[in-house]
Backbone as CSV, one residue per row, in Angstrom:
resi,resn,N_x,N_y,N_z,CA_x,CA_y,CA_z,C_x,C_y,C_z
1,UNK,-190.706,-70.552,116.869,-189.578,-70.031,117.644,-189.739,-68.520,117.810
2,UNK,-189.363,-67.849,118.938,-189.704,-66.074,119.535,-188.743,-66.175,118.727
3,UNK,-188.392,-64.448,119.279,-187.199,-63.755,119.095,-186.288,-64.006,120.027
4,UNK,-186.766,-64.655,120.969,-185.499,-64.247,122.605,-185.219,-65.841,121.806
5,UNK,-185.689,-66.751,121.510,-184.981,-68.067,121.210,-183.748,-67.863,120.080
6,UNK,-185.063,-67.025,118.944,-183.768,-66.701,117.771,-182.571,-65.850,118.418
7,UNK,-182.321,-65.102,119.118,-181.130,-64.133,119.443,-180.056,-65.296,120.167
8,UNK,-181.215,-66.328,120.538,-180.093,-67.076,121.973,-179.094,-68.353,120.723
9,UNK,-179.452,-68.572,119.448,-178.907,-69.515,118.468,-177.339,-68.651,118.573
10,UNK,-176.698,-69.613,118.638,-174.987,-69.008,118.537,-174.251,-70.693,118.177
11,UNK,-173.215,-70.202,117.401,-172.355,-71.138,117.487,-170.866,-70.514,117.480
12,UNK,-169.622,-71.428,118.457,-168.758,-71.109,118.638,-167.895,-71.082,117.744
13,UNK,-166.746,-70.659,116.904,-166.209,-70.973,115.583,-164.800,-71.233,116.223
14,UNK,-163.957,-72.293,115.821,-162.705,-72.274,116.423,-162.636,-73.640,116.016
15,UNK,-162.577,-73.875,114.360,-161.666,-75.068,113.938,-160.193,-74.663,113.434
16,UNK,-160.193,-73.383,113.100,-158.760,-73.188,112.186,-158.976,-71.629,112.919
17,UNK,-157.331,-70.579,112.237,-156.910,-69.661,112.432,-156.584,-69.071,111.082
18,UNK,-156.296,-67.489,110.969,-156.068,-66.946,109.337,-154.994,-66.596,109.790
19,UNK,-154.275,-66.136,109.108,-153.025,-64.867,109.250,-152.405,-64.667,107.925
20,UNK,-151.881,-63.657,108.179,-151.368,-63.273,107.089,-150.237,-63.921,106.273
21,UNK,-149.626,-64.762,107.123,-148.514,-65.590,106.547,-149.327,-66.889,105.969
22,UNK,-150.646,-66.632,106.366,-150.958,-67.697,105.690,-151.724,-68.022,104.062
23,UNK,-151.458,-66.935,103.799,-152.327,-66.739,102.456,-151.378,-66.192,101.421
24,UNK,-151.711,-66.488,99.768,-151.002,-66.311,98.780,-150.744,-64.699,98.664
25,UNK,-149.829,-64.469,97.688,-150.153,-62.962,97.421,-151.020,-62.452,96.176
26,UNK,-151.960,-63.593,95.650,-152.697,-63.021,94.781,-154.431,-63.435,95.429
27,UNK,-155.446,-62.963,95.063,-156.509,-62.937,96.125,-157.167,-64.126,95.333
28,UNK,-157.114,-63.989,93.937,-157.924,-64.892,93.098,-157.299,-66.349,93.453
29,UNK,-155.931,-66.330,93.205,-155.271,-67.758,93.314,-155.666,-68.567,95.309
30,UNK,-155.572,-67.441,95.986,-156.017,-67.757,97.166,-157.419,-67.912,97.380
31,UNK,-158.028,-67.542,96.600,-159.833,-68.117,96.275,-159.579,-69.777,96.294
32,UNK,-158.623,-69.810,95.070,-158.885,-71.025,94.404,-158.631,-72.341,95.292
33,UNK,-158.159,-71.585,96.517,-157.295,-73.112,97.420,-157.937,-72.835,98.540
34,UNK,-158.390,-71.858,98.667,-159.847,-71.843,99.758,-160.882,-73.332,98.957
35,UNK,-161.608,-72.322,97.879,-162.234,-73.523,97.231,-161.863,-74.769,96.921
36,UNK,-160.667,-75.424,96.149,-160.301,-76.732,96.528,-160.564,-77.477,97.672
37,UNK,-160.147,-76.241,98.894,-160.067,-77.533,100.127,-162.076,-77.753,100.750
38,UNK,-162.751,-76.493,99.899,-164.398,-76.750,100.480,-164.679,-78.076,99.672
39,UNK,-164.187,-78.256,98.732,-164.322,-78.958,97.302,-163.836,-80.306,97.956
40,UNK,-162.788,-80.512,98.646,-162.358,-81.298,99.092,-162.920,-82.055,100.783
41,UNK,-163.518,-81.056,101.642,-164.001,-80.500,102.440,-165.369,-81.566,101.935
42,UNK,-165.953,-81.518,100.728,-167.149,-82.331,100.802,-168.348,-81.851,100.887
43,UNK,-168.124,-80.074,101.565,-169.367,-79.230,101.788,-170.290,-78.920,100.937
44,UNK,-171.566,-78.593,101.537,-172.511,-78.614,100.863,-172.661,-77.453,99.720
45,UNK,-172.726,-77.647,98.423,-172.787,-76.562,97.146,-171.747,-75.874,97.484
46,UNK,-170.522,-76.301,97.446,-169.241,-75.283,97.489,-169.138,-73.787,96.440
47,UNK,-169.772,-74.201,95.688,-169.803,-73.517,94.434,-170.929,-72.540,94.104
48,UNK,-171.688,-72.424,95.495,-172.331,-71.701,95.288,-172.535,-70.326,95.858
49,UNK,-172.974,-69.055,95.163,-172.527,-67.516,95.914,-173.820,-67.176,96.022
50,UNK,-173.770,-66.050,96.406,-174.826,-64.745,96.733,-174.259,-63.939,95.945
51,UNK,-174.830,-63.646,94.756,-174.676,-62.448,93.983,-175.977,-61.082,93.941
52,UNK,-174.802,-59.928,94.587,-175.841,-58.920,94.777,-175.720,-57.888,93.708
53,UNK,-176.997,-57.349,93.049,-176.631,-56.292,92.310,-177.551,-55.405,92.784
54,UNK,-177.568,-53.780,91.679,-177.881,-52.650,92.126,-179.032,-52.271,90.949
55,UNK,-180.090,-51.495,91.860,-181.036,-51.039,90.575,-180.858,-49.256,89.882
56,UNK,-181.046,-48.993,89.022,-180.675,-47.577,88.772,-181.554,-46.724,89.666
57,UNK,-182.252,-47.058,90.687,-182.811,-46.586,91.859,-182.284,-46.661,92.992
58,UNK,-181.152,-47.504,92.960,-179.888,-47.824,94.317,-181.045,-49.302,95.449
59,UNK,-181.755,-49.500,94.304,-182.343,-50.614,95.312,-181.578,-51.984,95.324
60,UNK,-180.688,-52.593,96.310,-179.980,-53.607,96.387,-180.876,-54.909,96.134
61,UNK,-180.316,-56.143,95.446,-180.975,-57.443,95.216,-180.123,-58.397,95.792
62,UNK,-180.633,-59.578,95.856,-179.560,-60.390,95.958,-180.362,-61.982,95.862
63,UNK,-179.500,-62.925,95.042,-179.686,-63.726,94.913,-178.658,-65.277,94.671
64,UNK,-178.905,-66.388,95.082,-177.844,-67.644,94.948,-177.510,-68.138,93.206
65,UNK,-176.376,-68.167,92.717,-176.156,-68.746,91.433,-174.753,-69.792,91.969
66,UNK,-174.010,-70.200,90.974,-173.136,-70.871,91.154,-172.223,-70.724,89.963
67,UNK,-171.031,-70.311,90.755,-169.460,-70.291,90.065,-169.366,-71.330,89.287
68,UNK,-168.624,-70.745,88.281,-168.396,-71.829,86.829,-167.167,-71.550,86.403
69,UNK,-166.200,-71.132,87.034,-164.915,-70.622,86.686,-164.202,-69.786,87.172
70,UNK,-163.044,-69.362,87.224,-162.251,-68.748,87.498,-161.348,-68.221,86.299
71,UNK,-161.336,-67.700,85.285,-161.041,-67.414,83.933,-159.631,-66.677,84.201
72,UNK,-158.423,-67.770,84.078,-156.998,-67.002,83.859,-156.770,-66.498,85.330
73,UNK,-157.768,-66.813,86.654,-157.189,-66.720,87.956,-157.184,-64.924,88.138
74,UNK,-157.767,-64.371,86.823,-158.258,-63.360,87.239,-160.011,-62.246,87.209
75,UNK,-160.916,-63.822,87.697,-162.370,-63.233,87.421,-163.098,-64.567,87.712
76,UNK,-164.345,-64.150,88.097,-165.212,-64.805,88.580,-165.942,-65.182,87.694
77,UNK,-166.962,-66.824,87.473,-167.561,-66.579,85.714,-168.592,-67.093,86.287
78,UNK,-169.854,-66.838,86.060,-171.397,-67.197,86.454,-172.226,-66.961,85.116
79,UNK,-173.209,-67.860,84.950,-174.217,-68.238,83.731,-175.627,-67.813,84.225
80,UNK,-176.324,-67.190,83.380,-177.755,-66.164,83.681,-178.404,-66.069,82.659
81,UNK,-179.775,-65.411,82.462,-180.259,-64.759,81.672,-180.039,-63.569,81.588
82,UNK,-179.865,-63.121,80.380,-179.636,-61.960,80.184,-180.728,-60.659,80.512
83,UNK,-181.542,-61.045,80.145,-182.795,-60.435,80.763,-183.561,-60.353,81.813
84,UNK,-182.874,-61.318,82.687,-183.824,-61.083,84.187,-183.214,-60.100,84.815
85,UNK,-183.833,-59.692,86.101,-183.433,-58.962,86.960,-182.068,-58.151,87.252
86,UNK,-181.194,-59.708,87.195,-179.651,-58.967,87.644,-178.942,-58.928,86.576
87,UNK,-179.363,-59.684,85.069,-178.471,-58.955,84.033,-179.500,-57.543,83.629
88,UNK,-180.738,-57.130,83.918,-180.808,-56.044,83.256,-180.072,-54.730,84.285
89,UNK,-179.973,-55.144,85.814,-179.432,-54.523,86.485,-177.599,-54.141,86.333
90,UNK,-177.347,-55.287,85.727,-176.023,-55.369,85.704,-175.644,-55.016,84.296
91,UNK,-176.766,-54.620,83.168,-176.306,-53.600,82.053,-176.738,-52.389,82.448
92,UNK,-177.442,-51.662,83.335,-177.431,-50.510,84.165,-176.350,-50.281,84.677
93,UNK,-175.720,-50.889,85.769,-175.013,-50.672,86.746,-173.893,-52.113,86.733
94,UNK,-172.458,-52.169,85.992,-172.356,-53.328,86.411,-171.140,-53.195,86.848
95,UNK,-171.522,-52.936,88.389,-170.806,-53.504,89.458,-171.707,-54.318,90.612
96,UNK,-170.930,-55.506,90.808,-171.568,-56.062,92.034,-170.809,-56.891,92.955
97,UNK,-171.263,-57.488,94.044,-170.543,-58.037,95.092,-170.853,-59.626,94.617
98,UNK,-170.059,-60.268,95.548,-170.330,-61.922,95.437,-169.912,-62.278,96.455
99,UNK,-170.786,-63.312,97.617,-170.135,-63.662,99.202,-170.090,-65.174,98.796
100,UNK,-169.311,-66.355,99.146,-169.385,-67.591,99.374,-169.468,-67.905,100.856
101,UNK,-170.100,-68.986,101.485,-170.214,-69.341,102.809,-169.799,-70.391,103.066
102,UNK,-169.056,-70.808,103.364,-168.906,-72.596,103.847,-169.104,-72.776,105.195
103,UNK,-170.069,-72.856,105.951,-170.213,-73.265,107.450,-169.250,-74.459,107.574
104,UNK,-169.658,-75.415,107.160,-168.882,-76.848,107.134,-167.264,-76.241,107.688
105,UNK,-166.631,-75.309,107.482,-165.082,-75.274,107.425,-165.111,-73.374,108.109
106,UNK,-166.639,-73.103,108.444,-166.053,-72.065,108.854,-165.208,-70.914,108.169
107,UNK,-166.001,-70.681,107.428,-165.103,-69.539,106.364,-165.682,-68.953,105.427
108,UNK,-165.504,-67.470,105.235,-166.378,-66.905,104.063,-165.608,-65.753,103.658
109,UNK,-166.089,-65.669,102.091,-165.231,-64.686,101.416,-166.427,-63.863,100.779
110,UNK,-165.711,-62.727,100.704,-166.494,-61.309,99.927,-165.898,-61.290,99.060
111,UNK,-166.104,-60.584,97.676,-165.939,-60.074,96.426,-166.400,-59.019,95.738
112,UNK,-166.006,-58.293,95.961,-166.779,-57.034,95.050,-165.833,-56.527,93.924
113,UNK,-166.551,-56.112,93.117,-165.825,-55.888,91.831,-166.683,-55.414,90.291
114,UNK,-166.297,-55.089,88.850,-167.091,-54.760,87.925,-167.191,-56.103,86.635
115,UNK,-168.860,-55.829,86.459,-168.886,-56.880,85.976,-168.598,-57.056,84.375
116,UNK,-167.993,-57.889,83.496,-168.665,-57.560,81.928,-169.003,-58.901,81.826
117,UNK,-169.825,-58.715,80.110,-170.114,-60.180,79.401,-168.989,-61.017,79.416
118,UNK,-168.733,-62.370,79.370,-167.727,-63.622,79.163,-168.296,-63.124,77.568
119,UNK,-166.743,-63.998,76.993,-166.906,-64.116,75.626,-168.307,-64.895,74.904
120,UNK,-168.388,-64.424,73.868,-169.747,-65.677,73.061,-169.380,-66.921,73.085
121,UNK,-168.317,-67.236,72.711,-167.688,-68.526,72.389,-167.787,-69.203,73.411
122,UNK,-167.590,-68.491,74.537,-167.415,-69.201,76.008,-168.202,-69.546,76.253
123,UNK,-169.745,-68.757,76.466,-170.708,-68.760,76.645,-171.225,-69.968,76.164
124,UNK,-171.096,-69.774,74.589,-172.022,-70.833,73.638,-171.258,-72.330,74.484
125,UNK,-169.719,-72.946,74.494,-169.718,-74.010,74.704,-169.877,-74.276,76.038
126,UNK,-170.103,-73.181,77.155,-170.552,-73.742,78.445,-172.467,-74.029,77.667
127,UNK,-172.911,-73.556,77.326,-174.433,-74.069,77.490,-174.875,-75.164,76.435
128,UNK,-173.773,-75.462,75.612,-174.053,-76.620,74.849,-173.037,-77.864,75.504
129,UNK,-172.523,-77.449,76.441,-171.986,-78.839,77.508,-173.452,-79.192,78.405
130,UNK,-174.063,-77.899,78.561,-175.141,-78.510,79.965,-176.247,-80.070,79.497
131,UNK,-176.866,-80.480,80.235,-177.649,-81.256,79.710,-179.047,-80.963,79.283
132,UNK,-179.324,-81.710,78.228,-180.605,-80.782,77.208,-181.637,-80.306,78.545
133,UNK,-182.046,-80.720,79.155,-183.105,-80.453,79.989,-182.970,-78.800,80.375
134,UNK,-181.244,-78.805,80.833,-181.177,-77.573,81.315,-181.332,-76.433,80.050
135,UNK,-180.596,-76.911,78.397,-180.752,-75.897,77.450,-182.307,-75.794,77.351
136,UNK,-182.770,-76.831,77.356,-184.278,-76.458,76.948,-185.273,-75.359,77.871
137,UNK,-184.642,-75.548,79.398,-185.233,-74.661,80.328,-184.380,-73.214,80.055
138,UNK,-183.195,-72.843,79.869,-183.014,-71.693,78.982,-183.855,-70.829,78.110
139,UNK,-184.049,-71.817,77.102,-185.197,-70.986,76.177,-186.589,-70.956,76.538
140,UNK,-187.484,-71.748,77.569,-188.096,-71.619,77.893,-188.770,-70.542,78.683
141,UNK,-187.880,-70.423,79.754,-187.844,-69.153,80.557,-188.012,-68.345,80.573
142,UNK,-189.015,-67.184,80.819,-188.965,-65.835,80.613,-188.596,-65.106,82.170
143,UNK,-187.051,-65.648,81.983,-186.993,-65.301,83.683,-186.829,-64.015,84.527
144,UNK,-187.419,-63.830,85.391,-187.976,-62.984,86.221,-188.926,-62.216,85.768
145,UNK,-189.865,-62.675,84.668,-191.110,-62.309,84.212,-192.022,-62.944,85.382
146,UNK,-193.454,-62.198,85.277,-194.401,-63.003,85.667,-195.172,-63.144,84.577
147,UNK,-195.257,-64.817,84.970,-196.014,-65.940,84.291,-197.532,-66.068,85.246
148,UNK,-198.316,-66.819,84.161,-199.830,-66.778,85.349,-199.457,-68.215,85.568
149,UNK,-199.118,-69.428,85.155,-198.945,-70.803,86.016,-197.941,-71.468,85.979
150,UNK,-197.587,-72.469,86.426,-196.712,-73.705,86.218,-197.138,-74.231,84.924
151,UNK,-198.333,-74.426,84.853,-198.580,-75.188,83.676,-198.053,-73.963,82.306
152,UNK,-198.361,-73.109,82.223,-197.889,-72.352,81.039,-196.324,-72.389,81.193
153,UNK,-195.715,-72.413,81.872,-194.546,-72.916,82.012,-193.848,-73.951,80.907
154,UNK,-194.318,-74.984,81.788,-194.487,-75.989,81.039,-195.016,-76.585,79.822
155,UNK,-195.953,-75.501,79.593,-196.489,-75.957,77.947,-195.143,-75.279,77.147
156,UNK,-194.218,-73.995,77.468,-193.383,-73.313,76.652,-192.351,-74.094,76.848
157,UNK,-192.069,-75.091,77.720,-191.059,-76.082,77.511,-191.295,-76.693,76.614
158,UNK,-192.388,-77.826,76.466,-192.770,-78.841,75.772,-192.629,-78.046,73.752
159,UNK,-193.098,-76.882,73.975,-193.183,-76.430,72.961,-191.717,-76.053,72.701
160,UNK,-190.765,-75.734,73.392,-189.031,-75.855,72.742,-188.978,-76.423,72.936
161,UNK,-189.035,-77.856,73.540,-188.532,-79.216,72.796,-188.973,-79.537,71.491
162,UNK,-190.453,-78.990,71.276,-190.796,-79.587,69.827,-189.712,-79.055,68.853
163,UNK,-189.383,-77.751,69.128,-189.175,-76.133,68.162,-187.592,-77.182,67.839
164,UNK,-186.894,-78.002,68.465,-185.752,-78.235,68.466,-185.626,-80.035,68.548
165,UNK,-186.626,-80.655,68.424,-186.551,-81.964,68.490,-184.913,-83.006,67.766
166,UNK,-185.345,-82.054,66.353,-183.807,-82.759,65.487,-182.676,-82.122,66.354
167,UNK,-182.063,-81.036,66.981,-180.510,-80.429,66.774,-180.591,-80.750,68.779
168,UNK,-179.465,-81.553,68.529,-178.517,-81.875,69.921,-177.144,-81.272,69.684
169,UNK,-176.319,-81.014,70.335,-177.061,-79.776,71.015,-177.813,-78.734,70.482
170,UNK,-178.788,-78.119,71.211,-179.436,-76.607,70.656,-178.429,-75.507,70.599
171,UNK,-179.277,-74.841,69.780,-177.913,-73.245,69.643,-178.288,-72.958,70.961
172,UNK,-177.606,-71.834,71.474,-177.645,-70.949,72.796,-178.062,-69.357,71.960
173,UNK,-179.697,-69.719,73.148,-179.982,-68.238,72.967,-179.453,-67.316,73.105
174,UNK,-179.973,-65.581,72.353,-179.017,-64.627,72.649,-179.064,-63.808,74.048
175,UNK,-180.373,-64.486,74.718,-180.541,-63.873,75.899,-179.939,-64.555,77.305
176,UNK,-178.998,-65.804,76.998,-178.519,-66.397,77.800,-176.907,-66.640,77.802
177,UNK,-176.131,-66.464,78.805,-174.501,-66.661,78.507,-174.300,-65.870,80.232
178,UNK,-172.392,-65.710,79.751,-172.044,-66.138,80.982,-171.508,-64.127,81.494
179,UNK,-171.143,-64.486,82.633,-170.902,-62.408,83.171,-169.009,-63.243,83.654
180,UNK,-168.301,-62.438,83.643,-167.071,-62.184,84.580,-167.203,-61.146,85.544
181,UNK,-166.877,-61.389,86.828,-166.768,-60.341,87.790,-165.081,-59.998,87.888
182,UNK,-164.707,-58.980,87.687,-162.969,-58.607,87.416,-163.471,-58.234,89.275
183,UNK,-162.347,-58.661,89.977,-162.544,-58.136,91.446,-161.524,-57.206,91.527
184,UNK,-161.946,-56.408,92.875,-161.129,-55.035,93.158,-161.049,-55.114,94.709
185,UNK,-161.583,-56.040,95.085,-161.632,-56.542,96.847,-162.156,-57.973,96.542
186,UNK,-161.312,-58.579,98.306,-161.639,-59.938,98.080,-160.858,-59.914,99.937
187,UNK,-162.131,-60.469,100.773,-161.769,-60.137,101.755,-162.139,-61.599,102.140
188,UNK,-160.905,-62.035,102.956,-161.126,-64.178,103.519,-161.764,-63.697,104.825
189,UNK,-162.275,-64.529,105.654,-163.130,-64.429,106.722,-163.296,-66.130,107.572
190,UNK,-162.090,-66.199,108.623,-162.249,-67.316,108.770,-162.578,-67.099,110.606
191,UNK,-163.715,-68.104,110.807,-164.448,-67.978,112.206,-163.674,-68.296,113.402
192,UNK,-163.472,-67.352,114.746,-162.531,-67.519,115.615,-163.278,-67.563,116.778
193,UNK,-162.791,-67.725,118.045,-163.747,-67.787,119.293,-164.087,-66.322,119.591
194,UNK,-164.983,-66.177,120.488,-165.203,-64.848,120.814,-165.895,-64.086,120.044
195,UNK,-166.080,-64.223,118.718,-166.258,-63.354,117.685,-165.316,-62.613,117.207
196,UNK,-164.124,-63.075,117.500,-162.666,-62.417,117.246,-162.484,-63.011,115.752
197,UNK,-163.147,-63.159,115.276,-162.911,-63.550,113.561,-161.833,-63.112,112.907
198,UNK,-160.955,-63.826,112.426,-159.808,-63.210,111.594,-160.660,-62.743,109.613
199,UNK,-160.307,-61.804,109.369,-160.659,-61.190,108.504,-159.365,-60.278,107.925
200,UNK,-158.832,-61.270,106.202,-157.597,-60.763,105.262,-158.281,-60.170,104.698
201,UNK,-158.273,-58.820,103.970,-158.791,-58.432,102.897,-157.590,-58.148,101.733
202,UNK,-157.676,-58.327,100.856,-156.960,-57.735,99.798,-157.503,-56.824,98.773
203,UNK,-157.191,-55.449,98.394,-157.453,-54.336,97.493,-156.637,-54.332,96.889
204,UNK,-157.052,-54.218,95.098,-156.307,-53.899,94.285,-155.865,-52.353,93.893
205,UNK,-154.686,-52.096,93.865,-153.745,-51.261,93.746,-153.178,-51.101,92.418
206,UNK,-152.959,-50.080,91.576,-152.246,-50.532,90.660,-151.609,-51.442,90.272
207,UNK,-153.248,-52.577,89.807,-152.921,-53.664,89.798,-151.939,-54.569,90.236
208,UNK,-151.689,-54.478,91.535,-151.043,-55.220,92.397,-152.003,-55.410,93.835
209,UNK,-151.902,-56.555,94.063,-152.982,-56.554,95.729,-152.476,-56.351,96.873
210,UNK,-153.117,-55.528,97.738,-152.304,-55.117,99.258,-153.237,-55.680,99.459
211,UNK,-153.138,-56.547,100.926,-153.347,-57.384,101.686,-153.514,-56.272,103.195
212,UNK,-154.497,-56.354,104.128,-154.889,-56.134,105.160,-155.473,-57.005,105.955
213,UNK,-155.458,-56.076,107.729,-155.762,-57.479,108.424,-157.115,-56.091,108.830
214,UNK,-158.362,-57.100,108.668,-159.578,-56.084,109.483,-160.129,-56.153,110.945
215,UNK,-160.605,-55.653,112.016,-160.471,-56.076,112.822,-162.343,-56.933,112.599
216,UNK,-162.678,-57.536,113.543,-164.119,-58.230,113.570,-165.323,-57.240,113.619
């Protein structure tokens, strides 16, 4: 496919409308019924974001994880290594953004906000709920290292399964657990004709959220 083909791809958006009467007055709780209805909606990985972080060089990253919570309706909760890329970025610098997309329903939300660790506790019983395959690929991982193959990969799996054969669940490493994003913006984005997109944002205020309408 050119470029004159790629520029000519468009699609029209005009299943629903936003407004301001139509949304809660808290941004998180209005996340949550966005998400229900994608959830409900049927769409594909509802649950899944673009989380961007920052390098102490201002070099932007960005990469797909998936929401695991909403903690008390005030924070975003996502599971990582602690050592790859965006947690060493995000003990540098931890502020970052988070976008969700739902084409299916036409709608997308921004998030930006500062990040900290989720509790241990939290941490530990989200990764001793997952299924062993996934704890075992935890400790395996030296993620966002470079490795020379698949197969060495895989031999450091096989070798934490041995390391842990007796204990179901495994402990949770210390290099793995979960981040909260506390948000400070949270802007809805629902697709209109024209490119007339309705776009709510809400900013937190002494700790209270004002609500705005942006134009497209």
């Amino acid at each position: 496919m050119n470029d004159s083909q790629l520029a000519d791809l468009r699609k029209t958006y005009a299943q629903r409308s936003l407004s301001e009467a139509d949304v809660l007055p808290d941004a998180v709780r209005q996340f949550r019924a966005w998400l229900d209805e994608a959830i409900a909606a049927k769409v594909d990985e509802p649950t899944a974001l673009t989380l961007s972080t920052v390098s102490a060089l201002g070099q932007p990253s960005s990469r797909v994880v998936l929401l695991k919570g909403l903690p008390d309706d005030a924070g975003f909760l996502f599971y990582t290594n602690y050592d790859s890329r965006k947690g060493q970025e995000l003990a540098g610098q931890p502020l970052a953004a988070l976008n969700f997309f739902w084409p299916g329903l036409e709608r997308q939300v921004r998030v930006e906000g500062r990040v900290e660790k989720a509790p241990a506790e939290m941490s530990t019983e989200y990764f001793q709920s997952r299924p062993r395959g996934s704890q075992l690929g935890a400790w395996a991982s030296p993620q966002s290292q470079v490795i020379g193959s698949r197969e060495e990969l895989e031999a450091r799996e096989k070798e934490v399964e041995n390391q842990f054969a007796d204990q179901d669940p495994l402990p949770r490493p210390a290099h793995w657990g979960g981040y909260i994003l506390r948000p400070t913006l949270v802007e809805f984005w629902q697709g209109r004709p024209s490119r007339l997109h309705d776009r709510i944002v809400y900013e937190l205020e002494g700790g209270t959220w004002k609500r705005s309408r942006l134009a497209p």
